[in-house]
C-alpha positions as CSV (number, residue, x, y, z in Angstrom):
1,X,-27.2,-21.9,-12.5
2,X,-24.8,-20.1,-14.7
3,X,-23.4,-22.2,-18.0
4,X,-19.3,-22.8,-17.6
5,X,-18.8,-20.3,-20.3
6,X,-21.2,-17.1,-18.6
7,X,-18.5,-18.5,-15.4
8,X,-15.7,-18.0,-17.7
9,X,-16.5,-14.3,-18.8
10,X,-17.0,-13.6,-15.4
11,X,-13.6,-14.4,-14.3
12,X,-11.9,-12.8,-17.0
13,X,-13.9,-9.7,-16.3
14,X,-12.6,-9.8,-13.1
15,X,-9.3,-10.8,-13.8
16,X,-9.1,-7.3,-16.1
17,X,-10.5,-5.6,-13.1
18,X,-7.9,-6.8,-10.7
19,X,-5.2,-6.0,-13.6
20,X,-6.7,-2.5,-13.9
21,X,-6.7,-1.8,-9.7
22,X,-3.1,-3.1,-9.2
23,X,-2.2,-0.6,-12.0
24,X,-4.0,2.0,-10.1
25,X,-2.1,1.0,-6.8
26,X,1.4,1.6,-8.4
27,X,0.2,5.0,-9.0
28,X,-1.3,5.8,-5.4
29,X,0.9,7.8,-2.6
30,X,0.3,7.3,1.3
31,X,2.3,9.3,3.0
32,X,3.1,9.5,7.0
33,X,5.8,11.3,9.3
34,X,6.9,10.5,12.8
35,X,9.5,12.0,15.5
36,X,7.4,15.6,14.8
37,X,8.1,15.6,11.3
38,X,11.6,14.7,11.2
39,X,11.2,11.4,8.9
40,X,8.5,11.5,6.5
41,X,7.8,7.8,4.3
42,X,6.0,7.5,0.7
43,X,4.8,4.2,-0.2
44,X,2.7,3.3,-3.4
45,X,-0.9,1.7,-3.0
46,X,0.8,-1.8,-3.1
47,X,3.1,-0.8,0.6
48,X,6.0,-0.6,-1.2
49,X,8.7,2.1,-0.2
50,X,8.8,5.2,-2.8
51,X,10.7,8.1,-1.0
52,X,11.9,8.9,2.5
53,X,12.6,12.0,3.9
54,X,14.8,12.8,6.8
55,X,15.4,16.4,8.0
56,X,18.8,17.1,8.9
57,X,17.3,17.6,13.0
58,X,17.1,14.1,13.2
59,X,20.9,13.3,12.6
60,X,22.0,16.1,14.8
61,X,21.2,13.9,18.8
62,X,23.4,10.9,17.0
63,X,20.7,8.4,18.6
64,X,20.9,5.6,16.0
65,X,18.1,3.7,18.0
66,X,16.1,6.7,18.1
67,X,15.8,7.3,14.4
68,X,15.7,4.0,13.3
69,X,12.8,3.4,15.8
70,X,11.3,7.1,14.3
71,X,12.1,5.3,10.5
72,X,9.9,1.8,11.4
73,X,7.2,4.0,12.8
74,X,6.6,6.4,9.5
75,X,7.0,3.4,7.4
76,X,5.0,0.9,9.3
77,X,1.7,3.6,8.9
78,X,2.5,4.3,5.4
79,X,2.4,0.9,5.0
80,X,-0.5,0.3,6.8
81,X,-2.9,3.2,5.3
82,X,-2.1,1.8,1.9
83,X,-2.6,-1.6,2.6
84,X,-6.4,-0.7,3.6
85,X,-6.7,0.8,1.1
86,X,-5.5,-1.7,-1.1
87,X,-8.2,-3.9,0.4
88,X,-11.0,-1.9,0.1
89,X,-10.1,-1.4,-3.3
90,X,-10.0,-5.2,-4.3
91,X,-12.7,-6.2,-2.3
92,X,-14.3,-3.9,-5.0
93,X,-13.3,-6.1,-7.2
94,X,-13.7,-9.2,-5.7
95,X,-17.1,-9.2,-4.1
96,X,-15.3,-10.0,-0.7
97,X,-14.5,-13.4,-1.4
98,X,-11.2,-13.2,0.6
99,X,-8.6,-13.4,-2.5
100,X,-5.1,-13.1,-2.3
101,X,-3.0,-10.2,-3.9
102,X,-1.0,-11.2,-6.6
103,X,1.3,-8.9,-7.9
């Protein structure tokens, strides 16, 4: 069994890890368009929203519902290819053991 203190280095290795890959995450770009390219979302590796493009197309049928159902859809994949990612990236970190994102 491992003293207290080799348990103590251990979690403040992997406390510098986790510091290092959320630092990483900022950094990181997933990008993904719906509607055939009209709207195009950027989020960093932590899902939050960086940049959204709309081409002027989409404004030109007026269908509110349309776009804003064309706007959830590129930002709901961005989101979700970057939160994979974020996982796979922790888990790196954390051996698997299931631990929350704090950030």
């Amino acid at each position: 069994m491992k003293s207290f203190g080799d348990l103590v280095k251990q979690a403040q290795k992997m406390q510098k890890q986790m510091t290092e890959v959320q630092a990483a995450l900022d950094d990181e770009r997933f990008e993904s368009s719906a509607g055939g390219g009209l709207v195009t979302a950027i989020v960093d590796g932590r899902q939050r929203l960086k940049e959204l493009r709309i081409k002027p197309e989409a404004l030109k049928e007026k269908d509110v519902t349309l776009l804003e159902d064309v706007l959830m859809t590129a930002i709901g994949e961005a989101q979700r290819q970057s939160e994979v990612h974020m996982k796979e990236a922790l888990g790196k970190v954390t051996g698997g053991m299931g631990m929350p994102f704090f950030g």
